[in-house]
C-alpha positions in Angstrom: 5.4 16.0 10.5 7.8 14.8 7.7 6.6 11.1 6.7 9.7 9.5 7.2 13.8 9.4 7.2 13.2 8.4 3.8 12.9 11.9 2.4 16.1 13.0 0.7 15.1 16.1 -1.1 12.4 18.5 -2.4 12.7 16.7 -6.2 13.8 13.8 -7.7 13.5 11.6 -10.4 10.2 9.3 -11.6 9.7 6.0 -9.9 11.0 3.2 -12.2 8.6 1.9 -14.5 7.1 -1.2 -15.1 7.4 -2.6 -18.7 4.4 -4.2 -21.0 0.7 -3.3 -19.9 -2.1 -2.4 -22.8 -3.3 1.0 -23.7 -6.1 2.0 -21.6 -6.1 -1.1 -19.6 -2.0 -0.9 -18.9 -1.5 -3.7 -16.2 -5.0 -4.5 -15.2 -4.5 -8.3 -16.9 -1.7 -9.3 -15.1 -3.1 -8.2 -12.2 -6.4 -9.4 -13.0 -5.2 -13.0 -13.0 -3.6 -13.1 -9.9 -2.9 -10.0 -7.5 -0.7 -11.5 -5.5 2.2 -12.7 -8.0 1.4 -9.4 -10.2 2.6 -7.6 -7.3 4.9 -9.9 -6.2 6.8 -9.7 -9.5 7.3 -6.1 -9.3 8.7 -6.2 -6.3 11.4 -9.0 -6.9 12.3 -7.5 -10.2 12.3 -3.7 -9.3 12.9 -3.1 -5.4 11.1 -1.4 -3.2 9.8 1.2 -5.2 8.2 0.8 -8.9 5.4 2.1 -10.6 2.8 1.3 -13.4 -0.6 2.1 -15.6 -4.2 0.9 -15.0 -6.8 2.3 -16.5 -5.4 5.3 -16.8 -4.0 6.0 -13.7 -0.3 5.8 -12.3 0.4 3.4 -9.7 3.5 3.2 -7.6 3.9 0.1 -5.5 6.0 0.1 -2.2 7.4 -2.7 -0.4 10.1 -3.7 2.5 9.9 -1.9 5.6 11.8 1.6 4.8 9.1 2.0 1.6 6.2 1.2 4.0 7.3 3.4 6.9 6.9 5.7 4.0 3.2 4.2 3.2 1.8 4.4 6.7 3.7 7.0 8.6 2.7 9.7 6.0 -0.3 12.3 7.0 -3.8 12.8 6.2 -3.1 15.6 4.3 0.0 13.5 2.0 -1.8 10.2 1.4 -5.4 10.4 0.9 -7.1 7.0 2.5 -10.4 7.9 1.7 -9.8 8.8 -1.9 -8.4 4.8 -2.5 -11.8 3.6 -1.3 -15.0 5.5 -2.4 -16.0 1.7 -3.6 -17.2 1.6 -0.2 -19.3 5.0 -0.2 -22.5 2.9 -0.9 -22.4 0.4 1.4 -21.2 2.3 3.8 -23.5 5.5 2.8 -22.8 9.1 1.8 -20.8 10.8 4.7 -19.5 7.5 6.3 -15.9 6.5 7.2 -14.5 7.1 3.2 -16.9 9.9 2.4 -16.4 12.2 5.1 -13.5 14.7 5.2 -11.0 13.6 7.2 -11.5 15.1 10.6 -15.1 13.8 10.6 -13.7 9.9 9.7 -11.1 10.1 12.3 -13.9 11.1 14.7 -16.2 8.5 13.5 -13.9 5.9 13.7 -12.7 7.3 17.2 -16.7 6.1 18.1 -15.8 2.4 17.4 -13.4 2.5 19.8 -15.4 2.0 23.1 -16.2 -1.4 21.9 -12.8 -3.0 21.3 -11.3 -1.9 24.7 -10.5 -4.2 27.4 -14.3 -3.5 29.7 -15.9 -4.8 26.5 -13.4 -7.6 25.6 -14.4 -9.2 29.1 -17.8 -8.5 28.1 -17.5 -10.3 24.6 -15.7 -13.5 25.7 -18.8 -15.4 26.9 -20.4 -14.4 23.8 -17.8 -15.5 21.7 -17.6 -18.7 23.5 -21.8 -19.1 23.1 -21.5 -19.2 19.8 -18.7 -21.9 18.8 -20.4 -24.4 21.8 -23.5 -23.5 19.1 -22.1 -24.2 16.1 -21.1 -27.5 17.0 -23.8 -28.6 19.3 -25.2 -30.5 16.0 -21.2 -32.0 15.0 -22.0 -35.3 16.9 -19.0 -37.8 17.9 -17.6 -37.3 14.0 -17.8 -35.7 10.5 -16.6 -33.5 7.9 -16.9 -29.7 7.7 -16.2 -27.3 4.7 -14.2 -24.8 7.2 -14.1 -21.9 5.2 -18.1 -21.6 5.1 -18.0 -22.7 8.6 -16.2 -20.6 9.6 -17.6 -17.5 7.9 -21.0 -18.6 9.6 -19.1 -18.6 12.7 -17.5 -15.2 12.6 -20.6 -13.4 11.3 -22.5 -14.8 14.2 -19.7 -13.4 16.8 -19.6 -10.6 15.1 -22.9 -9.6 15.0 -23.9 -10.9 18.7 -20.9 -8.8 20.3 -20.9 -5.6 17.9 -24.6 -5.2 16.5 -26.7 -7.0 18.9 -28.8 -9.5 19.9 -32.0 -8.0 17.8 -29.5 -8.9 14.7 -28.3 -12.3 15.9 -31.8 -14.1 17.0 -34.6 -12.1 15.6 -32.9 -10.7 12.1 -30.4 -13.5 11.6 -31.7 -14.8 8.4 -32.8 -11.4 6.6 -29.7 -10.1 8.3 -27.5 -12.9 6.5 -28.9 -11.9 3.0 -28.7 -8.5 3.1 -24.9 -8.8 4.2 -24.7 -11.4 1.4 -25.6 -8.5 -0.9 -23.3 -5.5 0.7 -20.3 -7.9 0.3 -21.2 -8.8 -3.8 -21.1 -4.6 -4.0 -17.2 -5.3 -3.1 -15.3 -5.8 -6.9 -12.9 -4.8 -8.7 -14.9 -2.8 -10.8 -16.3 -0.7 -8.5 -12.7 0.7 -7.4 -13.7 3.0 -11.0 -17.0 2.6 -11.3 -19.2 2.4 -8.2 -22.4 3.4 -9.3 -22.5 1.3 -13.0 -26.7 -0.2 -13.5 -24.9 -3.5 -12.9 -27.2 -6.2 -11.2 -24.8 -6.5 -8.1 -24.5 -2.7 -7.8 -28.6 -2.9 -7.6 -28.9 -5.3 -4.8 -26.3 -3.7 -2.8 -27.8 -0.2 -2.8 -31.5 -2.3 -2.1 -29.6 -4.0 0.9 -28.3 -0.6 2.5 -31.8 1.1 2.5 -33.2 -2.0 4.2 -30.5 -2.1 6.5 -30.8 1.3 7.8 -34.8 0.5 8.3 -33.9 -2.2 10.4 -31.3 0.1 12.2 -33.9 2.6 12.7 -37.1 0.6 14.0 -34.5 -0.9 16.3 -33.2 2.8 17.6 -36.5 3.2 18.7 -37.5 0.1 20.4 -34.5 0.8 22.2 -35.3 3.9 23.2 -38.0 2.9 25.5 -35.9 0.1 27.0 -35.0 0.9 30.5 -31.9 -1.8 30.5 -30.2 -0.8 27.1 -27.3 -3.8 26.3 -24.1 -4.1 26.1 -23.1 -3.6 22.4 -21.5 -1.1 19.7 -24.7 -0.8 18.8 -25.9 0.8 21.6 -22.7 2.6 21.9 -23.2 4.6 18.6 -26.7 5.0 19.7 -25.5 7.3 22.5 -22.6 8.5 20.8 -22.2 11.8 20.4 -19.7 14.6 18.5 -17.8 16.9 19.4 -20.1 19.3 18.5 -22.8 17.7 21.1 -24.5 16.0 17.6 -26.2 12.7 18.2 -25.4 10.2 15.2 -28.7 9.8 13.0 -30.0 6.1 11.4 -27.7 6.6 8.2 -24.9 7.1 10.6 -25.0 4.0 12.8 -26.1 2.1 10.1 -22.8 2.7 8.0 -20.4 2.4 11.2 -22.0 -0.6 12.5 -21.3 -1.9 8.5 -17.8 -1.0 8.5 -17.0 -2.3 11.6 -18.6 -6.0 10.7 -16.7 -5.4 7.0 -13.3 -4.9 9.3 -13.5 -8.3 10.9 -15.6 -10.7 9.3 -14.0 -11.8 6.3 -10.2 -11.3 7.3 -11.1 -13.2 10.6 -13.3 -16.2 8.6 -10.3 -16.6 6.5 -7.7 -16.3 9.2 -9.5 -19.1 11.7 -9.5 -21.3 8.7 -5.7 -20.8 8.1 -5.2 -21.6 12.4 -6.4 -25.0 11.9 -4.8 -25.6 8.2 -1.5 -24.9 9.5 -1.6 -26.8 12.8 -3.0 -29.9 11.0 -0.5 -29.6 8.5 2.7 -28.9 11.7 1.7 -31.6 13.9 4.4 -31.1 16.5 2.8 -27.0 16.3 -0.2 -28.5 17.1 1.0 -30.7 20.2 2.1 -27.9 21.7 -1.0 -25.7 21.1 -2.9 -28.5 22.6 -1.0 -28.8 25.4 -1.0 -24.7 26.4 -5.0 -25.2 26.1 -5.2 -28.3 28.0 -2.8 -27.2 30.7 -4.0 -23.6 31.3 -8.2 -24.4 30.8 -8.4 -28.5 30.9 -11.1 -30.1 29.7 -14.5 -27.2 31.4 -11.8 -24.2 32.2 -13.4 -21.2 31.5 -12.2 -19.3 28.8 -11.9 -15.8 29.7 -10.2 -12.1 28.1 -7.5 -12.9 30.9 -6.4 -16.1 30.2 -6.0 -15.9 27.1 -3.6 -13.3 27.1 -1.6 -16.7 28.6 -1.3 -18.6 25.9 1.9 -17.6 24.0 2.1 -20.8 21.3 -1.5 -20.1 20.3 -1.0 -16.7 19.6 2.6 -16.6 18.2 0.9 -19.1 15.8 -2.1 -16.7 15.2 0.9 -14.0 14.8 2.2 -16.8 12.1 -0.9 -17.3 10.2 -1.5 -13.4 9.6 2.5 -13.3 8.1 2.3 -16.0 5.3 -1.8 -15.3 5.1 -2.6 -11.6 5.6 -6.2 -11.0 4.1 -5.2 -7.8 2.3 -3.1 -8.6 -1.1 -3.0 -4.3 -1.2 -3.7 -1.5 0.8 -3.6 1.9 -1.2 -4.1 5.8 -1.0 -4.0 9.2 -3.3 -1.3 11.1 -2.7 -2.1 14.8 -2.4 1.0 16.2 -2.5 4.2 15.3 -3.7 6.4 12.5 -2.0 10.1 12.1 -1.8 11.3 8.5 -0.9 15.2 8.5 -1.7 16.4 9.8 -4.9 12.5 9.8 -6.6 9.4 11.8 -6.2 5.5 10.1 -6.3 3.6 13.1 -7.3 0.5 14.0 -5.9 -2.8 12.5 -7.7 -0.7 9.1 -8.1 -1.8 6.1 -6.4 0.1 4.3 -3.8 0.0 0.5 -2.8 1.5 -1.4 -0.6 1.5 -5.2 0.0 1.8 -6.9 3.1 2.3 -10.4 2.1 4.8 -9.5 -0.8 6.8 -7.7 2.6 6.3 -10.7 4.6 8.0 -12.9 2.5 11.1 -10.8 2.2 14.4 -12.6 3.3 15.8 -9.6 4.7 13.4 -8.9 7.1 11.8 -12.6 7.9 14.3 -15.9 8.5 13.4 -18.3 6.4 10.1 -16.6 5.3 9.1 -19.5 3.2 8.5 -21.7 6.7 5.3 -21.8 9.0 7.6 -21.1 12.3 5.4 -19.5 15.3 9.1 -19.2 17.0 9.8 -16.6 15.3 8.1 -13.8 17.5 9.5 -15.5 20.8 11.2 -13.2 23.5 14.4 -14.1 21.8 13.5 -13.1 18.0 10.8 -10.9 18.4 10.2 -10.6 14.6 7.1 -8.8 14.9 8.7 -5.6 16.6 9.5 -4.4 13.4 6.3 -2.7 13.0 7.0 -1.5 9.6 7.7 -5.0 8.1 5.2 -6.7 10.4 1.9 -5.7 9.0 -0.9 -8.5 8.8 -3.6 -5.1 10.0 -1.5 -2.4 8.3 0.5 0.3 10.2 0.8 3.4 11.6 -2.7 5.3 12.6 -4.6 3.8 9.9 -4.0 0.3 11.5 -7.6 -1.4 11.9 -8.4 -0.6 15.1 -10.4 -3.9 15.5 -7.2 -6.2 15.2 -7.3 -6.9 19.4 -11.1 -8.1 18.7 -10.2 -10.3 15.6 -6.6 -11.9 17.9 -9.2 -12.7 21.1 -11.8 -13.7 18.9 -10.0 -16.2 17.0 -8.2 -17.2 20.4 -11.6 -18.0 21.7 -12.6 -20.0 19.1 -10.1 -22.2 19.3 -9.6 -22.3 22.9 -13.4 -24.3 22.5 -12.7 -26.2 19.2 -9.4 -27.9 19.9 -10.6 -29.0 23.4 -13.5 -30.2 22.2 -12.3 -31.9 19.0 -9.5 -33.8 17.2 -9.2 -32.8 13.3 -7.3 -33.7 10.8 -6.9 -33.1 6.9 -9.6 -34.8 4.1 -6.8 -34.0 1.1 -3.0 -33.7 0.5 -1.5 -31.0 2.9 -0.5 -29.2 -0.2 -3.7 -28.8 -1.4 -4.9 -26.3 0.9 -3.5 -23.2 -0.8 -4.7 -19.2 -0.4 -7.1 -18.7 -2.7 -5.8 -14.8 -4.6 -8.9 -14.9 -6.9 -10.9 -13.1 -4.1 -10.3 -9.1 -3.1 -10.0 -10.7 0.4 -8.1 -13.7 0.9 -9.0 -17.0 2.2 -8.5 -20.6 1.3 -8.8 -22.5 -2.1 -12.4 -24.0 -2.2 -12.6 -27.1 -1.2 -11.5 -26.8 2.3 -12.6 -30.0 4.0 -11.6 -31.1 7.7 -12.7 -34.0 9.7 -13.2 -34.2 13.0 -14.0 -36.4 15.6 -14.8 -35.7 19.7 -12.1 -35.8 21.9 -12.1 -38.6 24.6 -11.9 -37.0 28.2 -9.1 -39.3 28.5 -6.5 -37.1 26.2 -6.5 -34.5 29.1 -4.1 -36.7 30.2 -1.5 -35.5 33.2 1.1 -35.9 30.2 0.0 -32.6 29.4 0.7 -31.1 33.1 0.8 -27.5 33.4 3.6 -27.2 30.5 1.4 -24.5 28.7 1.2 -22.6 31.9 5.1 -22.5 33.0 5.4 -21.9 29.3 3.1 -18.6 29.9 4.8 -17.7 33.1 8.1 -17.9 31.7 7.3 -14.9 29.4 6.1 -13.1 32.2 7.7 -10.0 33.0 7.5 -10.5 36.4 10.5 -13.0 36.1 12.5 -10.9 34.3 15.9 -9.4 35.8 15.6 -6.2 37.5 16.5 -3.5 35.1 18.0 0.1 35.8 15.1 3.1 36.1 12.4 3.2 33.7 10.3 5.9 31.8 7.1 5.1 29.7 6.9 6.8 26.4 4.3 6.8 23.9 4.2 7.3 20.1 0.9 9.2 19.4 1.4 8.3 15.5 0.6 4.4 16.5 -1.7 4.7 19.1 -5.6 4.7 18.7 -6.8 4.9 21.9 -7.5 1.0 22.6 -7.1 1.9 26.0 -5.6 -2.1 26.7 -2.6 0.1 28.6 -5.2 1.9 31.0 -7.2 -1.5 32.3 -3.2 -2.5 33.2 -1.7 0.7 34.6 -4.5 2.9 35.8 -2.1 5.2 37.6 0.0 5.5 34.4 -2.5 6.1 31.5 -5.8 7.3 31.2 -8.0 8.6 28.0 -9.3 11.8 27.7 -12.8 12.6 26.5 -11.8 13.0 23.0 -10.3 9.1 23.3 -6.6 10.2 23.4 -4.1 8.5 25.5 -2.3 10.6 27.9 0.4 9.4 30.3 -0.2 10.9 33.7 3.0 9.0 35.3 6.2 8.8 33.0 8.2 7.4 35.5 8.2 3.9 36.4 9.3 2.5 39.5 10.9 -1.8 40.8 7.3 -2.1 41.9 4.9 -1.1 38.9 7.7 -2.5 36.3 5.6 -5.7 35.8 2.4 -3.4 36.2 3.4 -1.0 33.6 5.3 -4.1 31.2 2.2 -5.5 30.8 0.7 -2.7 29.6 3.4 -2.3 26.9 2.8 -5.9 26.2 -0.4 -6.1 25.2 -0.8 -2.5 23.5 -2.2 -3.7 20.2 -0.4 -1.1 18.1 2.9 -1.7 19.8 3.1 2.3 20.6 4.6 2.2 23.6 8.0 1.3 25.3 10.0 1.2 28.0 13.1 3.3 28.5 15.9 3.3 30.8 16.4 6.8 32.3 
């Protein structure tokens, strides 16, 4: 398919350039010292398109929504993904994900899938829950928390209890925590170029991957004589199979199972952390936050997948968090054959970036994108529908198919912390600043909170059931009738979470091969809430509802 209505014609003229850089090096200094306002700068002083040296190779950076449609609507066989990110080959391991040609990642990947749909989300949440009521069991009536290590403690354990398994939660957790340590120091700059260099870091990594996949394998094999096998991706991959009827060996687990902890861990660590800087620093945010919790679960609710699908302020300020604090400065690709975006042509064997929070901050596309305002993505505004500007987890089919785990996940944590503790800042509100040093993006070190237990008494009747008319009022069950409806799909945004079939069995259903297939188009006055739902809580936002 063509990538986009951006395509004017079969040539045009060179990207602009960039001025300054160094031989060689070209712009790696600039960028070196800070990602973010390297690419930042481009954009404001050249538009949407512009393009520049390092080390050798061309770069051409594209922001704003029409320039990204162009990023993440283009094919597998235009932009490259896997050619951007053979840094990950030996953590990941040969054949895995990056190495693979592209019909074998897309099937891979597809294997993940299982795991992040709705079955398993129910499955997760008293998991998720287990291990924040652990994490604070120790907290006491008060204290003082660094809450970017806590809550990269926190996330790994979640991680690992509802994706690898409780063998690498309570029997591996400590040699498991090491290892991981060392996977993660194989992510740097350097090894974009230079994966393999006899650097000490490089060494460690590789040592931690062969270690890992022992673990993977002695534990394939205890497994196997289990007659109750869990409920994890683990055991999912372990009786995954291909298309061909291939079962996936050690090496092949091992480096899905590492790319799917990779995917969530640190963007979700750093994330949390944000939830609770930004509420502390919007107190009348936070009030209402509170009050959705404290209305919908009081003080020993249950938290659940279901209800928390009702808390709209929590999540439009998750939604708000991800805008002014995606975790990814850049996402990239090879182009493999020539681009047209306008009047200019990105030839193939350039590199393409893109940068979500240069595009979030855009004027044009975000009022007043300069403010913390979870508003913004109410009924009224919607600011998130553009799907091209809107990009916290990427776009297109290359989203990362684990963003409905990292939203519940971070739900649930909170959904725990805020009813079981009050918080407030140690430093001055402008202190807590995103820290662009780091290839993934979290808060400036130090990051203190304190915190101190809530008294049963601030579930007061104040609070009532605000949060839940609040949530009912978004409802599309009190929405006006509307003419006849049809379902529709776009196939270049969906990847097969399946959210849409656990609403609307009648109207959706997955096929062996995990694509979506709508077996009823048309919609009729009683499935309209059914089938809205569905369209609601697709994570990719690939379907809608027409009128006839």
């Amino acid at each position: 398919m063509a990538a986009t209505s951006a395509v004017t014609s079969p040539q045009g003229q060179e990207p602009p350039k960039a001025k300054g850089g160094l031989p060689v090096l070209g712009q790696m200094l600039g960028f070196a010292r800070n990602p973010y306002q390297f690419v930042k700068k481009l954009s404001d002083d050249h538009g949407d398109i512009v393009s520049f040296q390092m080390l050798g190779q061309r770069i051409v950076l594209l922001t704003g929504e029409e320039a990204s449609t162009l990023f993440y609507r283009s094919s597998d066989e235009q932009m490259d993904q896997s050619a951007a990110y053979k840094l990950m080959t030996p953590i990941f391991g040969e054949g895995l994900v990056f190495d693979a040609p592209n019909d074998r990642k897309n099937e891979q990947l597809k294997m993940l899938m299982p795991s992040l749909r709705m079955e398993a989300m129910r499955d997760h949440s008293h998991k998720i829950v287990g291990e924040v009521e652990s994490a604070i069991e120790n907290w006491g009536e008060s204290g003082e928390v660094e809450l970017v290590d806590f809550m990269k403690r926190l996330t790994i354990n979640t991680a690992s209890h509802c994706l690898l398994g409780k063998e690498f939660r309570y029997e591996l957790s400590e040699e498991f925590a090491e290892i991981y340590h060392d996977l993660e120091q194989g992510v740097h700059p350097v090894a974009y170029h230079f994966p393999n260099l006899p650097l000490a870091r490089f060494r460690k990594r590789d040592r931690a991957r062969v270690r890992l996949q022992e673990l993977v394998g002695s534990i394939v094999k205890r497994r196997e004589s289990q007659a109750e096998k869990p409920s994890d991706m683990f055991q999912t991959l372990i009786d995954m199979r291909y298309e061909d009827g291939t079962a996936l060996d050690d090496n092949e687990i091992t480096g899905l199972l590492v790319g799917a902890i990779f995917a969530g861990h640190h963007t979700s660590s750093g994330t949390a952390a944000w939830v609770l800087l930004e509420l502390l620093k919007n107190p009348a945010i936070c009030r209402n936050v509170k009050s959705e919790l404290d209305g919908l679960l009081g003080a020993s609710g249950e938290v659940t997948f279901q209800n928390l699908r009702e808390v709209p302020h929590l999540e439009n300020t998750l939604k708000e968090v991800l805008r002014l604090h995606p975790p990814l400065i850049i996402l990239m690709r090879k182009v493999s054959e020539d681009l047209h975006f306008r009047d200019y042509t990105i030839k193939a064997g350039d590199m393409v970036w893109t940068s979500p929070p240069v595009t979030h901050r855009m004027s044009s596309l975000f009022a007043n994108p300069e403010v913390f305002d979870p508003d913004r993505f109410t009924a009224g505004r919607a600011e998130d529908k553009r799907i091209m500007a809107y990009q916290p987890f990427g776009g297109g089919k290359h989203k990362c198919s684990g963003n409905a785990f990292a939203m519940f996940q971070i739900k649930a944590i909170f959904a725990v912390l805020l009813r079981r503790y009050e918080f407030e800042l140690v430093d001055s509100p402008a202190s807590y600043v995103d820290d662009y040093a780091e290839m993934i993006v979290q808060p400036k070190s130090p990051c203190r909170v304190k915190y101190r237990r809530r008294d049963a008494a601030s579930f007061a009747s104040e609070f009532g059931n605000a949060a839940a008319s609040s949530a009912a009022g978004t409802c599309p069950a009190h929405q006006a009738k509307a003419p006849p409806l049809k379902v529709k799909v776009d196939m270049g945004l969906c990847q097969g979470h399946a959210m849409c079939v656990g609403e609307a069995p009648d109207h959706f259903k997955i096929d062996g091969s995990g694509i979506l297939n709508i077996i009823k188009s048309d919609v009729s006055d009683e499935e309209k809430q059914q089938v809205a739902k569905a369209v609601q809580f697709c994570p990719n936002q690939a379907l809608r509802l027409e009128t006839e």
